[in-house]
PAZAPA-4460 file (N, C-alpha, C; in steps of 0.05 Angstrom, whole numbers, plus 32768, in hexadecimal, padded with zeros to 4 digits):
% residues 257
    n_x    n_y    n_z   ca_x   ca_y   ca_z    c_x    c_y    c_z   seq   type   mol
   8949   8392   78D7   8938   839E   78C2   891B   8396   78C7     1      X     A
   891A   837E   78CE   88F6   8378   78D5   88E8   8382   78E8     2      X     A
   88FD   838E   78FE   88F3   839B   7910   88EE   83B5   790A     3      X     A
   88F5   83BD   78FD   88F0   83E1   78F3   88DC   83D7   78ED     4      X     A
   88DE   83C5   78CF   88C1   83C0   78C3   88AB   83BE   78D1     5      X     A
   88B1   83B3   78EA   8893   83AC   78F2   8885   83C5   7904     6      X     A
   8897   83CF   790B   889A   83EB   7918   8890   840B   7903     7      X     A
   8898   83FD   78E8   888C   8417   78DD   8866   8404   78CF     8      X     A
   8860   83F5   78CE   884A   83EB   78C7   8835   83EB   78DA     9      X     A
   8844   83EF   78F8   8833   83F7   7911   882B   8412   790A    10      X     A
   883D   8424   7906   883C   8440   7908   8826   8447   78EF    11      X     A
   8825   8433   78DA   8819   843D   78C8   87F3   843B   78C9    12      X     A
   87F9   841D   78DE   87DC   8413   78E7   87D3   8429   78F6    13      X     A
   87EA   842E   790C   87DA   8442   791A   87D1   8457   7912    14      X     A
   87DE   846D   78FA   87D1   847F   78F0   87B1   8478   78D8    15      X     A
   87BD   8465   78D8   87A7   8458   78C3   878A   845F   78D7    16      X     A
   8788   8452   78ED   8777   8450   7905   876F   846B   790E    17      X     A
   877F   8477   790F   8775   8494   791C   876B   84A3   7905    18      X     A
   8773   84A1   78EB   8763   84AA   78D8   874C   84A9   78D3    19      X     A
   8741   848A   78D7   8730   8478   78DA   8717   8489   78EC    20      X     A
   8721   848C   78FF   8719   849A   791B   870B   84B8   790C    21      X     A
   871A   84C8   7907   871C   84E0   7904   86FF   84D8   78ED    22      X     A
   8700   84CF   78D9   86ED   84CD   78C4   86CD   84C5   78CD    23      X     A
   86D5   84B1   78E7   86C0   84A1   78F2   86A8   84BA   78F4    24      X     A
   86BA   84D2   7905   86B2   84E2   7917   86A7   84FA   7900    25      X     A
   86B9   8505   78E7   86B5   850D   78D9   8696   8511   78C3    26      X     A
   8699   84F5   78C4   867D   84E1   78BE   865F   84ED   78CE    27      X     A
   8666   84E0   78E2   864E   84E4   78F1   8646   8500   78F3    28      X     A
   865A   850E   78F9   864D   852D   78FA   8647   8534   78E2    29      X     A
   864C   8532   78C9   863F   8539   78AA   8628   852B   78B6    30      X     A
   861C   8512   78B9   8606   8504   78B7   85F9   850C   78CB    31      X     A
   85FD   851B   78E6   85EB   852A   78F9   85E6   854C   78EE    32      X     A
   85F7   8552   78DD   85EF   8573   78D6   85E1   8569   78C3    33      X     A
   85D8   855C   78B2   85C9   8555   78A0   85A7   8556   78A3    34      X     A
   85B3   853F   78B8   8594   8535   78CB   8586   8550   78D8    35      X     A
   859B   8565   78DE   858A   8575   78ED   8586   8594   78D5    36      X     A
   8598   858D   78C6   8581   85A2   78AD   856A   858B   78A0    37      X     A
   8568   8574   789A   854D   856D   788E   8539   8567   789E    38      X     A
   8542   8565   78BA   852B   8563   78CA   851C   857D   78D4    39      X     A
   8527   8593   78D6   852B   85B4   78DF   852D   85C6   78C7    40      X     A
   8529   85C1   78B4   852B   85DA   789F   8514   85EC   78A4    41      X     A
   84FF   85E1   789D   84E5   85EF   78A3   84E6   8604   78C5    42      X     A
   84F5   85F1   78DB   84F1   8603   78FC   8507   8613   78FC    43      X     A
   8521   860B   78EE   853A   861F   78E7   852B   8641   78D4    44      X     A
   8515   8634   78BC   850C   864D   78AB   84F9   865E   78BB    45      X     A
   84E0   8654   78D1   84DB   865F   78DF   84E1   866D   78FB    46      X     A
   84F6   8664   7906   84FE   866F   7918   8514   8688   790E    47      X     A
   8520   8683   78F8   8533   869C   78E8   851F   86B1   78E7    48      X     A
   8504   86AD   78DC   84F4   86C3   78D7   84E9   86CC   78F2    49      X     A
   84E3   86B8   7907   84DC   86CB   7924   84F2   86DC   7928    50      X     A
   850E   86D4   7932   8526   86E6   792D   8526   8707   7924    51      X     A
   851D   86FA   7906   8517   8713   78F2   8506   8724   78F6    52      X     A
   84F4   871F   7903   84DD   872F   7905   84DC   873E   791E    53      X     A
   84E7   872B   792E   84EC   873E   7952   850B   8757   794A    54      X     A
   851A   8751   7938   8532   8767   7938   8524   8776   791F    55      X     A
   850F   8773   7914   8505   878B   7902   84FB   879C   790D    56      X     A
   84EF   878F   7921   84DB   879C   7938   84E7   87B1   794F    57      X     A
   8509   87A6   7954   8513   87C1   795E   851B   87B4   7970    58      X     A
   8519   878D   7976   851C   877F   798D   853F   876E   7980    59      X     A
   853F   8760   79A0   8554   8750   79A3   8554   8738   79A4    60      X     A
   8567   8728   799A   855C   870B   79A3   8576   8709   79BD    61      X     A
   8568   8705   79D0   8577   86F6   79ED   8581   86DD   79EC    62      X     A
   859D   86D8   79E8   85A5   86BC   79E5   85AC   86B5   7A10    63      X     A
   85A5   8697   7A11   85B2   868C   7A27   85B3   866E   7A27    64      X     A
   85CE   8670   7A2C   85D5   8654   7A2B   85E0   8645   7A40    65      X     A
   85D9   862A   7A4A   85DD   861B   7A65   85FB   8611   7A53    66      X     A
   8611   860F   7A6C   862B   85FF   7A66   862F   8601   7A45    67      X     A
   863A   85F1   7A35   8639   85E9   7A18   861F   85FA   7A03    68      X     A
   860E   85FD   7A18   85FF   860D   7A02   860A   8624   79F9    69      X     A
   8614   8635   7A0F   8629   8652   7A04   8636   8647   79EF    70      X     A
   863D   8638   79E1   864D   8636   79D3   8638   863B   79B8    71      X     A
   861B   8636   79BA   8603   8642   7996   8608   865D   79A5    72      X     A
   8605   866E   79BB   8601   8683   79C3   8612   8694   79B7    73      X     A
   8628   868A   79BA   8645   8699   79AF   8644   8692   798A    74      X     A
   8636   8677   7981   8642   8686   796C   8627   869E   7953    75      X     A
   8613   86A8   7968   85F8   86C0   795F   860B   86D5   796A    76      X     A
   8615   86D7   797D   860F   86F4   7992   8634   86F6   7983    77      X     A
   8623   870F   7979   8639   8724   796F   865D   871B   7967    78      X     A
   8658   870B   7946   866F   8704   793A   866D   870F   7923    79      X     A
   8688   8712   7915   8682   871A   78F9   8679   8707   78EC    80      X     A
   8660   8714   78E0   8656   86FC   78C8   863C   8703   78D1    81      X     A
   8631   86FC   78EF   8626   86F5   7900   8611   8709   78F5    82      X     A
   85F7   870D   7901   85DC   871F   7900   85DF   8735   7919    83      X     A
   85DC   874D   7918   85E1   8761   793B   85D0   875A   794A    84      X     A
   85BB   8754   7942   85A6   875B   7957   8599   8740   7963    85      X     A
   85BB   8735   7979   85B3   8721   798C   85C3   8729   799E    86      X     A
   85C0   8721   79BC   85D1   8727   79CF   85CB   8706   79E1    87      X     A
   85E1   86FD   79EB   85EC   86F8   79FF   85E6   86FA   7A21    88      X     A
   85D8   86EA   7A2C   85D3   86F0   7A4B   85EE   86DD   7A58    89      X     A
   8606   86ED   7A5F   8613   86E4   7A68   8622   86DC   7A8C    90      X     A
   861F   86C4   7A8F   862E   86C5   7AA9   8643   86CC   7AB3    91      X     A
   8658   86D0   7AA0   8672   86E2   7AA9   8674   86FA   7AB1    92      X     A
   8659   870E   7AA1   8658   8722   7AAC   8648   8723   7AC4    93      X     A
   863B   8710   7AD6   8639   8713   7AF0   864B   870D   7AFB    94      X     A
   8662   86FC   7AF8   867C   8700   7B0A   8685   8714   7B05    95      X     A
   868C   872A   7AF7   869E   873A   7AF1   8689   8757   7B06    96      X     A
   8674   874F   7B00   8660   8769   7B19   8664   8758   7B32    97      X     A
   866E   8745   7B34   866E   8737   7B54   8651   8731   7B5F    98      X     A
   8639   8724   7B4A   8628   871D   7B4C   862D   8700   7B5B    99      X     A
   8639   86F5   7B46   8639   86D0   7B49   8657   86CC   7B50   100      X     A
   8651   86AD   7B52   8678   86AC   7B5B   867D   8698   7B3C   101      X     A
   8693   8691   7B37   86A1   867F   7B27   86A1   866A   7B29   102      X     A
   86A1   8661   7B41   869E   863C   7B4F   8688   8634   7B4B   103      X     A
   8670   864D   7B4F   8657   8645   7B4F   8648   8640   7B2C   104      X     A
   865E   8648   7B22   8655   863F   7B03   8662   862C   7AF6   105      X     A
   867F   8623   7B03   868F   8612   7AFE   8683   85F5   7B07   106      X     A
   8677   85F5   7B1B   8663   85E0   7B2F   8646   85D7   7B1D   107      X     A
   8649   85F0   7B15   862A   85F2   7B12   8613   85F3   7B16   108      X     A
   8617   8601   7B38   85FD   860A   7B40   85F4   861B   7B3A   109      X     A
   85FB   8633   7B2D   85F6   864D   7B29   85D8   863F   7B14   110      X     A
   85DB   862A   7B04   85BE   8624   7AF3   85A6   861E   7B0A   111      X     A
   85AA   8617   7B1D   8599   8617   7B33   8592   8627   7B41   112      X     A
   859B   8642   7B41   8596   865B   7B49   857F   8670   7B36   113      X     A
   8569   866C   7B3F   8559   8676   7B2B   8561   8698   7B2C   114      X     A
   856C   869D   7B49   8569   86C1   7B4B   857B   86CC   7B35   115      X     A
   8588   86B8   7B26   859D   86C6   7B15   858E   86D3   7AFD   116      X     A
   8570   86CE   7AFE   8564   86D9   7AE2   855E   86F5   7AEB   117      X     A
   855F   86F9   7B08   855E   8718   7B16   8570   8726   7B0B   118      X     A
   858F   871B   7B0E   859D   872C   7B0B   85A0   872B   7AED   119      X     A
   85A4   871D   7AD6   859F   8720   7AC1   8590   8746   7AB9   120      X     A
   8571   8740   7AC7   8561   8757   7AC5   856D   8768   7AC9   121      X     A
   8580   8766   7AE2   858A   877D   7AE6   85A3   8789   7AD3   122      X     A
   85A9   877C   7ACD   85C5   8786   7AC1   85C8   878C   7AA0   123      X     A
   85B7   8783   7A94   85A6   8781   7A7A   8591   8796   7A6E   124      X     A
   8593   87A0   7A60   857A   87AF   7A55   8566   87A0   7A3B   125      X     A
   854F   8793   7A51   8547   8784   7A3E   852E   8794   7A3C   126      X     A
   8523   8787   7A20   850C   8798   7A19   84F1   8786   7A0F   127      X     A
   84E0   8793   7A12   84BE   877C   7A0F   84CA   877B   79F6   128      X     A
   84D5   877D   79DA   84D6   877D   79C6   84ED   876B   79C5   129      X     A
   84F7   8766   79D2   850D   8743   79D3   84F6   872C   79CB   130      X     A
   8508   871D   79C3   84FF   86FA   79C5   851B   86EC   79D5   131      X     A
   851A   86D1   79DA   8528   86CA   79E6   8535   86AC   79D2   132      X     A
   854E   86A0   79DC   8558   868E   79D1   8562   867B   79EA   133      X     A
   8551   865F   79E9   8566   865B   7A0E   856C   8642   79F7   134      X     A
   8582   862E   7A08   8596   861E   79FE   85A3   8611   7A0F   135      X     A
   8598   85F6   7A16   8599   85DD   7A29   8598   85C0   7A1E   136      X     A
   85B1   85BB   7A26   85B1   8596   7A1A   8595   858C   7A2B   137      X     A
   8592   8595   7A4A   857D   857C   7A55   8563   8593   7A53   138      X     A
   856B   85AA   7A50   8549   85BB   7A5B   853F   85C1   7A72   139      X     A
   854A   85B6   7A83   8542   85AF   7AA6   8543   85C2   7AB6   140      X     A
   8559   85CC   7AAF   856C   85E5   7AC5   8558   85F5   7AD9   141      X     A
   8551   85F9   7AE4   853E   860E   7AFA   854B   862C   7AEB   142      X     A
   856B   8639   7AED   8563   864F   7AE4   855C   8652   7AC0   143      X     A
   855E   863F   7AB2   8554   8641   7A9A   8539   863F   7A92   144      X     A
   8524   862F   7AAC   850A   8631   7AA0   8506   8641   7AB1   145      X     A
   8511   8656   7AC1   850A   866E   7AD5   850B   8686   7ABF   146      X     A
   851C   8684   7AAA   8526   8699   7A95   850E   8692   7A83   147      X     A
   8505   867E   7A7B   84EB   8672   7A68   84D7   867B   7A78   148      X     A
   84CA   8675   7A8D   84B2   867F   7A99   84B0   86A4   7A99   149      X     A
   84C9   86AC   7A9B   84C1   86CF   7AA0   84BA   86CD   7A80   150      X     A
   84CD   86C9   7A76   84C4   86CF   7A58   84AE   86D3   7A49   151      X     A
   849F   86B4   7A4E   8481   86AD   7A4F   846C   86BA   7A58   152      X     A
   8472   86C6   7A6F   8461   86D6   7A7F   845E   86EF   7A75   153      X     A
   847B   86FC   7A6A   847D   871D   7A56   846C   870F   7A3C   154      X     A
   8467   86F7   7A36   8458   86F9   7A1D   846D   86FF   7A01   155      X     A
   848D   86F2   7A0D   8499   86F3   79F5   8499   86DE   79E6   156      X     A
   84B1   86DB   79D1   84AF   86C5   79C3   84C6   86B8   79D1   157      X     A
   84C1   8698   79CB   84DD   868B   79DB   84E2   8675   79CB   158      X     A
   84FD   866B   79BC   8508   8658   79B4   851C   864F   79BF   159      X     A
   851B   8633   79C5   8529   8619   79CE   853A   8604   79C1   160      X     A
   8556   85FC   79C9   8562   85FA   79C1   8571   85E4   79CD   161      X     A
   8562   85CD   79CB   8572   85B1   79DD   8576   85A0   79D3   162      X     A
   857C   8587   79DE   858A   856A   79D1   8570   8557   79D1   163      X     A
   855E   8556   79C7   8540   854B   79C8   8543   852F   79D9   164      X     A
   8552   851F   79D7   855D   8501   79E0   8564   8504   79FA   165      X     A
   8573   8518   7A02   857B   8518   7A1F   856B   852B   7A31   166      X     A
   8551   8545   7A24   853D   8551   7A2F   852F   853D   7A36   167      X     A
   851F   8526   7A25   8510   8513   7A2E   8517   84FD   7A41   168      X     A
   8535   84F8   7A4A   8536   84E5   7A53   8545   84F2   7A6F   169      X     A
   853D   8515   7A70   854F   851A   7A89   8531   8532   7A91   170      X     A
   851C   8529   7A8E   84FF   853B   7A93   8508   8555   7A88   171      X     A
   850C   8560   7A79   850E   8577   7A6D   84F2   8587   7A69   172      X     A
   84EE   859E   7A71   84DC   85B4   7A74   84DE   85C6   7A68   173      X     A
   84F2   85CC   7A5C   84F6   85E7   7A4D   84DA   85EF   7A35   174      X     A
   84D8   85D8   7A23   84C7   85DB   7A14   84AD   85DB   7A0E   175      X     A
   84A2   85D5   7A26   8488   85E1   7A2F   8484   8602   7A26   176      X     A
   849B   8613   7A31   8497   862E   7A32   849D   8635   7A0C   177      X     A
   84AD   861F   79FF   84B4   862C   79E4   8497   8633   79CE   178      X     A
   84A4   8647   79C2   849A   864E   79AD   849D   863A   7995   179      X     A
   84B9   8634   7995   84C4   8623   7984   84DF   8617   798B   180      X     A
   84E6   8603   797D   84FE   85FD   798E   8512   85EF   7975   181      X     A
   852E   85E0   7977   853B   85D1   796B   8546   85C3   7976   182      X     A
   8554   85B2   796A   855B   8590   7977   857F   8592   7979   183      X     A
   858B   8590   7976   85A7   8585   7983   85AC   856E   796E   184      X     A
   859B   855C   796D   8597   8547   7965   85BF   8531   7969   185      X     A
   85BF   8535   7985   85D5   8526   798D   85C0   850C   799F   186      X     A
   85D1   84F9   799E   85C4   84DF   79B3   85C1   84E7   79CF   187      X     A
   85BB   84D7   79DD   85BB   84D5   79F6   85C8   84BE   7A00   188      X     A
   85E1   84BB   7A17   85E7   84D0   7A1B   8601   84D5   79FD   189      X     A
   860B   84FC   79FF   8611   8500   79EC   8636   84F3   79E1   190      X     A
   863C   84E3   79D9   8653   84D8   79D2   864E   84D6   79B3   191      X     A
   8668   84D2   79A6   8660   84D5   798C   866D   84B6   797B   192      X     A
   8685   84B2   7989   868C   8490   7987   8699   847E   799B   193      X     A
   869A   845E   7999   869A   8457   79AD   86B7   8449   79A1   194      X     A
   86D1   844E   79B5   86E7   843E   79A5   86FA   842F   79B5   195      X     A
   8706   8414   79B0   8702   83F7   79C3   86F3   8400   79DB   196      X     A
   86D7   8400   79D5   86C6   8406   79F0   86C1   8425   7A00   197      X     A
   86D4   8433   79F4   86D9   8455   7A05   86C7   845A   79F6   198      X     A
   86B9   846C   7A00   869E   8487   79EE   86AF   849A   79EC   199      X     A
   86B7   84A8   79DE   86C3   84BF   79D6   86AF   84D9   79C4   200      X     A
   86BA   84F0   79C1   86AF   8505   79B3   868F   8509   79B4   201      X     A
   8683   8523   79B2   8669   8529   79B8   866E   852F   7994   202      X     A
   864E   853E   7996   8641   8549   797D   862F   855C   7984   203      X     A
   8627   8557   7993   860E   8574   79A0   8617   858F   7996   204      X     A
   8633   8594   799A   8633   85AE   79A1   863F   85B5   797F   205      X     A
   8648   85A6   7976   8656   85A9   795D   8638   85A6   7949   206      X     A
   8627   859C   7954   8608   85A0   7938   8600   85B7   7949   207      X     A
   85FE   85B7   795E   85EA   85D1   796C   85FD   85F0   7959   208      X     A
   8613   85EF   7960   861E   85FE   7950   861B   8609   7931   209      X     A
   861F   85F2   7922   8616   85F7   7906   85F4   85F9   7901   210      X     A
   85E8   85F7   790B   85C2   8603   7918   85CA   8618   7919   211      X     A
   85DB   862A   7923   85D7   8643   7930   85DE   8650   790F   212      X     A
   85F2   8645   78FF   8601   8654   78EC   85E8   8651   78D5   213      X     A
   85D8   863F   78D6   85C3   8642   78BF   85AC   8653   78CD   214      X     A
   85A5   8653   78E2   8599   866E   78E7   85A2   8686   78E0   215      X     A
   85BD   868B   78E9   85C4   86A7   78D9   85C5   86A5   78B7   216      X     A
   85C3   868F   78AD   85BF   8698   788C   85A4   8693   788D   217      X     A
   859B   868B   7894   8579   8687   7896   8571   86A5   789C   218      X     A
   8572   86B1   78AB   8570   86CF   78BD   8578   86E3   78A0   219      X     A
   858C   86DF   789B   8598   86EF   7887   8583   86F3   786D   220      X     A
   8582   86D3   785F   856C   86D1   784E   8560   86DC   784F   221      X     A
   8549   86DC   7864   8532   86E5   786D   8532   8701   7868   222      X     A
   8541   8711   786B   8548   872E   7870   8542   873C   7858   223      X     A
   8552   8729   7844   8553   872A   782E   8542   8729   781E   224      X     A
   852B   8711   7827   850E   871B   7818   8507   8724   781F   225      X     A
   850B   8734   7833   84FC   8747   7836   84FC   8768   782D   226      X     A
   850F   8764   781B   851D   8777   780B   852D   878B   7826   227      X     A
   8532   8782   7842   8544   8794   784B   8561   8789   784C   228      X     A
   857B   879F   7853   8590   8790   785A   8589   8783   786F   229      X     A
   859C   8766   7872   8599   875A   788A   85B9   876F   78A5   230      X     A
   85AE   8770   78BB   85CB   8780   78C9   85DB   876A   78D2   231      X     A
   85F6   8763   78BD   8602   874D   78BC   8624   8760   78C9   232      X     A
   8625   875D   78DE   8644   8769   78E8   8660   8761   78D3   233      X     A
   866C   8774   78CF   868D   8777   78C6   869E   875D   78D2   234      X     A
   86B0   8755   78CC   86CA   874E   78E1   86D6   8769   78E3   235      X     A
   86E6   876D   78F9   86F5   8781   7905   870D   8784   78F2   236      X     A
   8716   8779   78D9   872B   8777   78CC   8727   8785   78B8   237      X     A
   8709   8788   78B2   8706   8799   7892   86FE   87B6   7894   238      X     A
   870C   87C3   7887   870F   87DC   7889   86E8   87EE   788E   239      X     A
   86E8   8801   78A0   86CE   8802   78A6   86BA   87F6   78B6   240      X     A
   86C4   87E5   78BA   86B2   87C6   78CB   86A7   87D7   78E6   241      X     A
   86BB   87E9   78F7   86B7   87FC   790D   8697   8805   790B   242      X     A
   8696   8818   78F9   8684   882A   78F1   8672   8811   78E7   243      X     A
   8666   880A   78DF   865A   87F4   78C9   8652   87E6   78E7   244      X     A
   865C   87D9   78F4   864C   87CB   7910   8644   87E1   791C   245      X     A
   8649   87F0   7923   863F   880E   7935   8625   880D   7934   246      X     A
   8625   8814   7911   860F   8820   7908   85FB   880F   7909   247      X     A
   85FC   87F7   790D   85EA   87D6   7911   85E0   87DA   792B   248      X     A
   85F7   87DF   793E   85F7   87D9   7960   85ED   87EF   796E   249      X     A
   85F1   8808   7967   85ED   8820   796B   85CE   8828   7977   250      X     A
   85BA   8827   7966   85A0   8823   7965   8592   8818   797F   251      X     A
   85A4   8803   798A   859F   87F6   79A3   85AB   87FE   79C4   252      X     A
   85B4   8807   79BD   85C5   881C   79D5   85D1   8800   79E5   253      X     A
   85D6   87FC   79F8   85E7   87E5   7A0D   85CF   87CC   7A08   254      X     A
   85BB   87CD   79F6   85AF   87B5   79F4   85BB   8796   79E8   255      X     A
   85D1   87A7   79D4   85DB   8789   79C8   85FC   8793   79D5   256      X     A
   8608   8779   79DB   8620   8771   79E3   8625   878A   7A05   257      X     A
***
């Protein structure tokens, strides 16, 4: 019997512990999404309104994201809930034209390939009435400040989107070219706890994420004072949603998605 006992008082420690864990982690990310709306409300309200003002205007916002950054990219570019008028510069669709290879993005050289902003051009219908969105933990990349420099040069607008702690401590360049930018506000490097000694779990991508979701109510707001609808897409589940995105996406011909 003591041996069960001691056997179920382990079992209980141990869930006790991983609970423990789970909360630790829980914690900290409430206390980093916090930090990065009271530090960013004001660059979150103005960058919603550049947004606003380039898709009133008839433009797009160009999302691109290095590694983990696709992951703010994906959650602007065309979800229900989401705003229409962003698109996506994606690498899969140069493998699928047999531009790039798969190893070479799996590796990660393809960020060191500046010609990839060629084929971008090419395959894309972008317009002087875009702004752009780039999205880099370090900022560094050659083809991401190759995508910032054309930009600059068209005289668009450009917002930045990095881990401020690990841009500074890995020479990051991106933000030279910004218009405006936002923080990540994950450490450097990014781990989120340390347990008997292991670093475990990030946060970057899980605040960079919820940044992206207060832009789109930020965006939305905005729309709103301005006494127009904001063009906020269906889910595919509610009756009409078809027609109802069309009529959002439509306007743009192969510009968005």
């Amino acid at each position: 019997m003591g041996e069960i006992i001691k056997v179920y008082n382990e079992a209980v420690e141990s869930e006790k512990y991983h609970m423990d864990i789970m909360k630790q982690y829980f914690d900290l990310v409430k206390m980093k999404v916090d930090e990065a709306y009271d530090l960013q409300k004001d660059k979150i309200e103005r960058i919603a309104e550049m947004f606003g003002r380039c898709m009133e205007n008839g433009g797009v916002v160009q999302l691109f994201g290095v590694n983990h950054g696709e992951e703010f990219v994906n959650e602007l570019n065309y979800r229900a809930g989401g705003i229409a008028p962003f698109h996506g510069l994606k690498l899969k669709e140069l493998i699928l034209k047999e531009m790039i290879r798969q190893e070479d993005i799996d590796s990660g050289k393809i960020y060191e390939d500046v010609s990839v902003a060629d084929r971008f051009e090419e395959i894309y219908e972008l317009d002087d009435r875009d702004m752009y969105c780039l999205v880099s933990f370090y900022g560094n990349e050659p083809l991401l400040l190759e995508i910032a420099k054309r930009v600059k040069e068209r005289g668009q607008k450009l917002v930045g989107v990095v881990n401020k702690k690990s841009y500074d401590a890995h020479d990051g360049r991106l933000l030279q070219y910004c218009d405006e930018w936002l923080d990540m506000c994950a450490e450097e490097p990014d781990t989120a706890l340390c347990l008997e000694g292991v670093k475990v779990g990030q946060l970057s991508s899980t605040v960079s994420n919820c940044i992206a979701q207060m832009l789109t109510s930020e965006i939305y707001a905005w729309f709103e004072k301005q006494g127009k609808r904001a063009p906020v897409l269906l889910s595919a589940n509610i009756k009409g949603a078809d027609v109802h995105n069309d009529s959002l996406t439509d306007p743009y011909g192969r510009r968005i998605r």
